[in-house]
C-alpha atoms as a printed R data frame, in Angstrom:
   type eleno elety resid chain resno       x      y       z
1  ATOM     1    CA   UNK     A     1 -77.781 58.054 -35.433
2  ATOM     2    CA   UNK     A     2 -80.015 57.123 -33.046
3  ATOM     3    CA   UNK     A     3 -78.824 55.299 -29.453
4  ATOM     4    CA   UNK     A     4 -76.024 53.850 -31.075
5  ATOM     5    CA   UNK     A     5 -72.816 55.346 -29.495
6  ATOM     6    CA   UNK     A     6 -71.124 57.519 -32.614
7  ATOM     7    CA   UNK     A     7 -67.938 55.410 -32.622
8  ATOM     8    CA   UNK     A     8 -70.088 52.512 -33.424
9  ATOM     9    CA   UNK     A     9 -71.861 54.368 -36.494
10 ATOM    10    CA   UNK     A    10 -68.699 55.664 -37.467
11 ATOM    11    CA   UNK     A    11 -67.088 52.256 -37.047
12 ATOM    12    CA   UNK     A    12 -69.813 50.583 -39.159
13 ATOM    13    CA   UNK     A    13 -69.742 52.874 -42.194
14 ATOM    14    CA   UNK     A    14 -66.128 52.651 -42.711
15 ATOM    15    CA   UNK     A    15 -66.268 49.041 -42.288
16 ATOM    16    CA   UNK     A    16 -69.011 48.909 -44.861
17 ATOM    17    CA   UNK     A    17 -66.955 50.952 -46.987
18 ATOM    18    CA   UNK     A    18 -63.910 48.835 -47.034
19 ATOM    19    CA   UNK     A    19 -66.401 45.707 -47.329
20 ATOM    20    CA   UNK     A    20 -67.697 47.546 -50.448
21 ATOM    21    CA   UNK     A    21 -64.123 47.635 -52.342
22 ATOM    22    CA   UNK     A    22 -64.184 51.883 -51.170
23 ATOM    23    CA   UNK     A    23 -61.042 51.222 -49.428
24 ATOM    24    CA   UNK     A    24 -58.833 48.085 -50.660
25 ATOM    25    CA   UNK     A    25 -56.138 46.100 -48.605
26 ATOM    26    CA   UNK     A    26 -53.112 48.321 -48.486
27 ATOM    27    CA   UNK     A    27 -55.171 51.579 -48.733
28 ATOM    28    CA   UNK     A    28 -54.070 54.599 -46.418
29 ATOM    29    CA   UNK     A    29 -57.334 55.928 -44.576
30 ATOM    30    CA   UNK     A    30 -57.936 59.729 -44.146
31 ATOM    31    CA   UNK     A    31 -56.338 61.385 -41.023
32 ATOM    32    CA   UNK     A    32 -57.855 60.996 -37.839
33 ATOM    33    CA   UNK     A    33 -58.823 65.315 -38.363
34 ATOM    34    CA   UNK     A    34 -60.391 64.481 -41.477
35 ATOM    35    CA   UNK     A    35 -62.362 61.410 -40.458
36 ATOM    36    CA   UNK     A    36 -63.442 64.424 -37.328
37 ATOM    37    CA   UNK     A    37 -64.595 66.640 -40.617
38 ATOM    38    CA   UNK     A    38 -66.546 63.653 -42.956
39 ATOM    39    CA   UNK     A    39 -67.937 62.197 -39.660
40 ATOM    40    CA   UNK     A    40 -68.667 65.510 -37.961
41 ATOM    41    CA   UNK     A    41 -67.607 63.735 -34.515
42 ATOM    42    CA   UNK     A    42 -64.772 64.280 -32.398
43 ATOM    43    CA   UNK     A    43 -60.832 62.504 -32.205
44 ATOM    44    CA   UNK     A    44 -61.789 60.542 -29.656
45 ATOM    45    CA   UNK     A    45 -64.645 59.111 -31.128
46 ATOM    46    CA   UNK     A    46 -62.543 58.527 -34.567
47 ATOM    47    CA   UNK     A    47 -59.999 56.809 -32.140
48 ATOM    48    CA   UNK     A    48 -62.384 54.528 -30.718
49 ATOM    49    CA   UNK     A    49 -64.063 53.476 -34.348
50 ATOM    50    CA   UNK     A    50 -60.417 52.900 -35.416
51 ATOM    51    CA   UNK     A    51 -59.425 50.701 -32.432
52 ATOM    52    CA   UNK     A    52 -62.395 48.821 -32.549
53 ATOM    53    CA   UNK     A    53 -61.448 48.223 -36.681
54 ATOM    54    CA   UNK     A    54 -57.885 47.525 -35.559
55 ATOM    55    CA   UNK     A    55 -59.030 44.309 -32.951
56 ATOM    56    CA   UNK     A    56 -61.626 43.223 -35.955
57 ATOM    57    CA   UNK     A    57 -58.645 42.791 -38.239
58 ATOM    58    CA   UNK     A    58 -59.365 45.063 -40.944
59 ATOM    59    CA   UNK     A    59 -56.984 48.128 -40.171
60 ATOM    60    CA   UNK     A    60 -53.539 48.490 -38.585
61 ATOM    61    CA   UNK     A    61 -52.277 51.461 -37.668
62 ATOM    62    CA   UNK     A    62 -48.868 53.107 -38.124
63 ATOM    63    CA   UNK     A    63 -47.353 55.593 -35.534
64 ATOM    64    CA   UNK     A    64 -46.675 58.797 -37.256
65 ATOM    65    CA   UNK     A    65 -48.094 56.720 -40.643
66 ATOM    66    CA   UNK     A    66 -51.496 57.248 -40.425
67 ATOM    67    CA   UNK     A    67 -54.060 54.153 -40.590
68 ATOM    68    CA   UNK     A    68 -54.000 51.734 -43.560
69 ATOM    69    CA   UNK     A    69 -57.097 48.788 -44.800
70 ATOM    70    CA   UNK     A    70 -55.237 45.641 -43.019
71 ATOM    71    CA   UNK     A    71 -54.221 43.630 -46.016
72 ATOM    72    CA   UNK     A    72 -54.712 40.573 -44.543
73 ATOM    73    CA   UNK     A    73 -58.454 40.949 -43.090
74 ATOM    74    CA   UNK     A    74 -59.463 39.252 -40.178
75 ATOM    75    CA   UNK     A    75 -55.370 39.424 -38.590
76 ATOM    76    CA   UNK     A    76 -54.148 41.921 -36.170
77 ATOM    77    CA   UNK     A    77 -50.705 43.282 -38.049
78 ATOM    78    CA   UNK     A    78 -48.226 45.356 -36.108
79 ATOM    79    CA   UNK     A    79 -46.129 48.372 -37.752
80 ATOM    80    CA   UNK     A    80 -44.335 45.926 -39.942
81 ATOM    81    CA   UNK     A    81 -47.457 44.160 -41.298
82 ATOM    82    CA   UNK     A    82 -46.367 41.177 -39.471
83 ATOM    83    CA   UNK     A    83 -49.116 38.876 -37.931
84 ATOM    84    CA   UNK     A    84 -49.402 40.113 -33.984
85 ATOM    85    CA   UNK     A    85 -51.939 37.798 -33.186
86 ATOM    86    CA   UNK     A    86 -50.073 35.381 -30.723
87 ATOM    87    CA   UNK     A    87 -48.157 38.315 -29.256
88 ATOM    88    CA   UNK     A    88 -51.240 40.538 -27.219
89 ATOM    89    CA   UNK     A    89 -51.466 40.832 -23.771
């Protein structure tokens, strides 16, 4: 992986995957401890690559729901799927 930090490689292949049709808008992602197992990295890291897809637009996240392909690429969607954009701090 070379001197790329691992959340960034991880970050980049699942981005590439969802680019690539992989993953489609509404698609639930595998759990954060399978992600660890495919990736062979650890939560933390899978957290990271997640957050960073989250502030790109292309996943939300659920509490207790798991992570999902943002159907609406390029927004940031709370729980509800509802456009959060104008509401960060």
């Amino acid at each position: 992986m070379g001197n790329m930090p691992l959340y960034k490689s991880v970050m980049q292949k699942l981005e590439s995957q969802i680019a690539n049709g992989d993953w489609k808008p509404g698609d639930r992602l595998p759990t954060e401890t399978e992600m660890e197992q495919i990736f062979a990295v650890s939560n933390i890291t899978i957290r990271h690559a997640l957050k960073e897809l989250v502030v790109k637009g292309l996943v939300r996240r659920v509490r207790g729901g798991g992570s999902y392909v943002n159907p609406f690429p390029g927004t940031v969607t709370g729980e509800d799927g509802r456009n959060v954009a104008g509401h960060i701090i």
